[in-house]
Backbone bond lengths (Angstrom), bond angles and torsions (degrees), N, CA, C in turn:
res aa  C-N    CA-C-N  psi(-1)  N-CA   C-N-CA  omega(-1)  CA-C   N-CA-C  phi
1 X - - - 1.443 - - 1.518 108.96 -
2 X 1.440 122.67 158.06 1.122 147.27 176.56 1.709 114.82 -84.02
3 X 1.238 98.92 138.84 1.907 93.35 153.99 1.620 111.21 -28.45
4 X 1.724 102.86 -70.39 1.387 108.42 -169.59 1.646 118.54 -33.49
5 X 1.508 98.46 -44.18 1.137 106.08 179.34 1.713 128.49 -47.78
6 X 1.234 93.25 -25.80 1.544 103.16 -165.72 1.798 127.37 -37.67
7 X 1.738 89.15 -50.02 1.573 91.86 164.98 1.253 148.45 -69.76
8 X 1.531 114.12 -20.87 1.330 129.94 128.20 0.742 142.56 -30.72
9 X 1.157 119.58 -75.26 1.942 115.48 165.49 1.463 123.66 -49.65
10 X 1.202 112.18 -29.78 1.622 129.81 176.63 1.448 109.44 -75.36
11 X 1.293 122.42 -15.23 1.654 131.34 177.38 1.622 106.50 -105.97
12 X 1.288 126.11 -8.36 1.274 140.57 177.43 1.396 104.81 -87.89
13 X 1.653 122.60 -66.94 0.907 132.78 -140.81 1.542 102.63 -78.52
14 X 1.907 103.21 -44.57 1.647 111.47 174.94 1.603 99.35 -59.39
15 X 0.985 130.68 -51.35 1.299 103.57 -168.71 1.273 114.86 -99.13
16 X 1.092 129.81 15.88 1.763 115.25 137.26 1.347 106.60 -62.19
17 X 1.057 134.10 -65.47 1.381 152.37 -167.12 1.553 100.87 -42.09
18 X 1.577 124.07 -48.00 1.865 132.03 174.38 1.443 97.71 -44.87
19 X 1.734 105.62 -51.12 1.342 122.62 -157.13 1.771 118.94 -73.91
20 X 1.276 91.65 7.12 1.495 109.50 -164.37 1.861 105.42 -134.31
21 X 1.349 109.09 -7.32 1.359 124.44 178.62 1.849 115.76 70.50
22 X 1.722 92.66 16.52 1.611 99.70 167.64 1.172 127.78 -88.91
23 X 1.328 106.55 151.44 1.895 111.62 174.01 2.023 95.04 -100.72
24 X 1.078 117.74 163.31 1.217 122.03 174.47 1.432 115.20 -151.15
25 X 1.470 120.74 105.87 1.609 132.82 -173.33 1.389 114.30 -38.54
26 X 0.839 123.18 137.81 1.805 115.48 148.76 1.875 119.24 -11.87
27 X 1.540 104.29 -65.00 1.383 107.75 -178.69 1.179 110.25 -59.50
28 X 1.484 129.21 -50.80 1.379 133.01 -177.90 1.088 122.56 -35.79
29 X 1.917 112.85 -52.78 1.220 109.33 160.98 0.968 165.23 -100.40
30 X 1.876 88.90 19.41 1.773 106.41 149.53 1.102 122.78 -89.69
31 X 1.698 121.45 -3.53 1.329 112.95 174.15 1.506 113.19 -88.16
32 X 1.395 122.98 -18.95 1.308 145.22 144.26 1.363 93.08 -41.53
33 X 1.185 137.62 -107.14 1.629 138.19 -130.00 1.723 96.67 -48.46
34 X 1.976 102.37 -41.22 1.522 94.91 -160.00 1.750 100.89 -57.64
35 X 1.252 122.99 -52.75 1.391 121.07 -176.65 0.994 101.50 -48.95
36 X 1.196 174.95 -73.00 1.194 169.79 -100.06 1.603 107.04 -107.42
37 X 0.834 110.88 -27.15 2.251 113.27 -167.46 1.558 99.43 -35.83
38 X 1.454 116.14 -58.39 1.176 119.85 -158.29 1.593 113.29 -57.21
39 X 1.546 133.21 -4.75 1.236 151.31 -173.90 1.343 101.30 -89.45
40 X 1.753 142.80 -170.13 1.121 150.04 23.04 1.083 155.41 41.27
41 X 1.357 120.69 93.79 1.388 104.37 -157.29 1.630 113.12 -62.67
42 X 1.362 116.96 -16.11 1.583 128.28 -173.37 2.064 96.00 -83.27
43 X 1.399 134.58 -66.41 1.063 107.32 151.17 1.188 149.80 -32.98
44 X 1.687 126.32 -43.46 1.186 127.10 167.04 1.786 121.72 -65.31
45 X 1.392 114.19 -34.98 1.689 113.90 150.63 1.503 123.12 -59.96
46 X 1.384 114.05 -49.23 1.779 99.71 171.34 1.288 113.08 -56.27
47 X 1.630 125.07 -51.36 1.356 125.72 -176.40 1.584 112.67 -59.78
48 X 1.312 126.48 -26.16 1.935 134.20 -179.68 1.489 74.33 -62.12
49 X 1.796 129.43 -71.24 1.638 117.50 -131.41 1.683 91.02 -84.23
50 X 1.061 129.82 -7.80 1.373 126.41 154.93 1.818 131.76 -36.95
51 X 1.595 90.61 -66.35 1.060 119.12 -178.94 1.390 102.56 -71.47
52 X 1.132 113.92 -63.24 1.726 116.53 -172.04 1.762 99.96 -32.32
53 X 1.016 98.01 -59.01 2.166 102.69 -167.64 2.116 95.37 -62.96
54 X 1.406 109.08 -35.25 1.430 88.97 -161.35 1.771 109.29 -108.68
55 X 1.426 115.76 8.17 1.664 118.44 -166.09 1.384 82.78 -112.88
56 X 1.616 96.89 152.97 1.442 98.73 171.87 1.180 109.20 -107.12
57 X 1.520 126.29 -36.95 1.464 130.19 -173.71 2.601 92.56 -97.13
58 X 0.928 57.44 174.37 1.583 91.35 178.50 1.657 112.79 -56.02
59 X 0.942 141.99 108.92 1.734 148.23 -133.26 1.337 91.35 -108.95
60 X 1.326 121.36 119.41 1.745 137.99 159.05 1.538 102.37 -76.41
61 X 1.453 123.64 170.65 1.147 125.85 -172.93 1.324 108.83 -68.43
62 X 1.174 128.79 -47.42 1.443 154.75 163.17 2.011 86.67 -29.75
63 X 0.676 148.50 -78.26 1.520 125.89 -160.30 1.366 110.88 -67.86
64 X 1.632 119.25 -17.41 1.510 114.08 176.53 1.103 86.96 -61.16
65 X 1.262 115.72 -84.70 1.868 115.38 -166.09 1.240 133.77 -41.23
66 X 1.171 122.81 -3.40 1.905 154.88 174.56 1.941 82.96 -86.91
67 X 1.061 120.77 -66.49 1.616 112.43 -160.35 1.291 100.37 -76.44
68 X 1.706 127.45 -49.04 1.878 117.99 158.01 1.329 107.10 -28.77
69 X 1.099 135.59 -91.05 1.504 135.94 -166.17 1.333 118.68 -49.95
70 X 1.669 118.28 -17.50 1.547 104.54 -178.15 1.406 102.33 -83.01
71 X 1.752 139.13 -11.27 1.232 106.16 162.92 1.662 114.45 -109.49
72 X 1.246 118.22 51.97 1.361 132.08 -173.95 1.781 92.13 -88.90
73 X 1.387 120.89 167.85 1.575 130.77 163.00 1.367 83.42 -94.05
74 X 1.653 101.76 148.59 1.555 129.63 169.37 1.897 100.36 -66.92
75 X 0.965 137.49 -175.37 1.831 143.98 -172.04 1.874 71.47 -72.10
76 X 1.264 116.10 -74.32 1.513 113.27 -138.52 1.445 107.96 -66.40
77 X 1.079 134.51 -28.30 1.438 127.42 161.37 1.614 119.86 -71.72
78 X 1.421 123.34 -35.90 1.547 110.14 136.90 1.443 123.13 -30.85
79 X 1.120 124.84 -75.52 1.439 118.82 -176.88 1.418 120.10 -65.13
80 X 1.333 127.03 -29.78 1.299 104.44 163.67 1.589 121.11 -80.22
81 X 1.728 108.04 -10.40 1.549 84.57 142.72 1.377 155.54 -54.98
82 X 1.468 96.75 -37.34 1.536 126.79 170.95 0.906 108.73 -53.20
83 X 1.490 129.91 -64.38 1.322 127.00 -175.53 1.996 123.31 -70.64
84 X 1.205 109.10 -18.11 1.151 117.90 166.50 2.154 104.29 -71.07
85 X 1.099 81.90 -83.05 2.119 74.81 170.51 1.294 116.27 -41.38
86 X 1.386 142.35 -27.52 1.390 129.47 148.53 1.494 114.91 -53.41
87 X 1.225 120.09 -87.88 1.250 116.94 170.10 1.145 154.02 -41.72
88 X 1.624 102.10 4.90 1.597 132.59 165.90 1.900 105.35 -87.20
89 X 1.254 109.44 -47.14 1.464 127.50 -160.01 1.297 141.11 89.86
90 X 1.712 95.30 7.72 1.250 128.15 -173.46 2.021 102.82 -60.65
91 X 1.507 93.01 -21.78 1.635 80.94 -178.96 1.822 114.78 -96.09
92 X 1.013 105.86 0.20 1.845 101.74 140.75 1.312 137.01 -40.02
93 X 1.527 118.95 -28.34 1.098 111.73 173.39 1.302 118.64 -132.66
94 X 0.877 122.93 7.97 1.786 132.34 177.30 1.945 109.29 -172.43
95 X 1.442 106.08 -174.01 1.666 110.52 -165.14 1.890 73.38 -106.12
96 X 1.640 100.49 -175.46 1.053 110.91 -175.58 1.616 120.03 -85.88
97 X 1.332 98.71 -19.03 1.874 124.63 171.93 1.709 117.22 101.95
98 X 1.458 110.40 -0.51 1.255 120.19 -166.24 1.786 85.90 -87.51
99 X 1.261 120.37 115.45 1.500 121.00 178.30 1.523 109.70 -46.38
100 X 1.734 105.09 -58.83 1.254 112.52 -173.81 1.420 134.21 -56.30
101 X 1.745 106.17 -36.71 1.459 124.19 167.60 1.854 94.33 -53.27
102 X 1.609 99.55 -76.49 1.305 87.99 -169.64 1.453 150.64 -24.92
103 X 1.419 104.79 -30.67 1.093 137.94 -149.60 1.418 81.47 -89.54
104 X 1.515 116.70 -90.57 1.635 122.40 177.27 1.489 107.33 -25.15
105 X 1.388 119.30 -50.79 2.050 117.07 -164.99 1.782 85.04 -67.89
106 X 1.228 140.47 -74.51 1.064 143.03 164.36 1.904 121.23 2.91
107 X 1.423 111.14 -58.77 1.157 126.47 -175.73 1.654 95.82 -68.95
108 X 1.179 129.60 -60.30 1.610 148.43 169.43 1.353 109.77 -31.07
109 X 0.878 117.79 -32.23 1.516 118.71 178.52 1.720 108.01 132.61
110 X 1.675 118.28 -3.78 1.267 102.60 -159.30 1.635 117.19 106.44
111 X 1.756 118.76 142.99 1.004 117.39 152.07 1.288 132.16 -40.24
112 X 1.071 107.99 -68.51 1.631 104.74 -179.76 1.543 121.11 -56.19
113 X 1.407 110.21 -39.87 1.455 83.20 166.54 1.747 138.65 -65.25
114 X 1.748 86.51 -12.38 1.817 85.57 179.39 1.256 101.71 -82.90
115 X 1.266 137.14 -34.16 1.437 138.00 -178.97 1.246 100.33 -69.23
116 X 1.284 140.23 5.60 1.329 124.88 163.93 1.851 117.47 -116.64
117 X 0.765 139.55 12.76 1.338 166.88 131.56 1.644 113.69 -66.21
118 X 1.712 95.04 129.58 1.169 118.69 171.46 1.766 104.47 -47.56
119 X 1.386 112.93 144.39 1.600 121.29 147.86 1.425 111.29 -47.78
């Protein structure tokens, strides 16, 4: 999230928090905003109306990132992505777009070098 963002999330967060019968300090909810940077303010609102329908108590940052990761691929379905987009040739002309994959194939040497290596 952005500066801009700031008032947003602060109108989200208090009223989950009403909606949950919490008060939340000043500090709380800058120690809130800081956890949060790595989000979106458009992710971090789908993930609040997420939670709102499925948490019962009041959501720490720690369960956003519990619901991020539950639709993440485990390592091994990553990599047999990887290896499927190698072995397509699809990585001739672009990465696969997943930042994180990228990032890891990247560290590895790159698509092409895994597509050029035996299984």
């Amino acid at each position: 999230m952005i500066a801009s963002d700031r008032q947003k999330f602060i109108e989200i967060v208090l009223g989950f928090a009403e909606l949950k019968g919490k008060q939340l300090s000043a500090p709380a909810l800058e120690l809130y905003w800081r956890a949060m940077q790595g989000w979106s303010i458009e992710e971090f609102q789908e993930a609040a109306e997420e939670l709102l329908r499925t948490c019962e108590f009041m959501p720490i940052p720690k369960d956003f990132e519990d619901l991020r990761k539950a639709g993440r691929d485990t390592a091994g379905e990553a990599w047999a992505r990887v290896i499927g987009w190698c072995a397509s040739g699809a990585y001739r002309d672009r990465v696969m777009g997943d930042p994180v994959i990228d990032r890891a194939v990247a560290a590895l040497g790159g698509y092409r070098s895994i597509a050029m290596h035996e299984e």
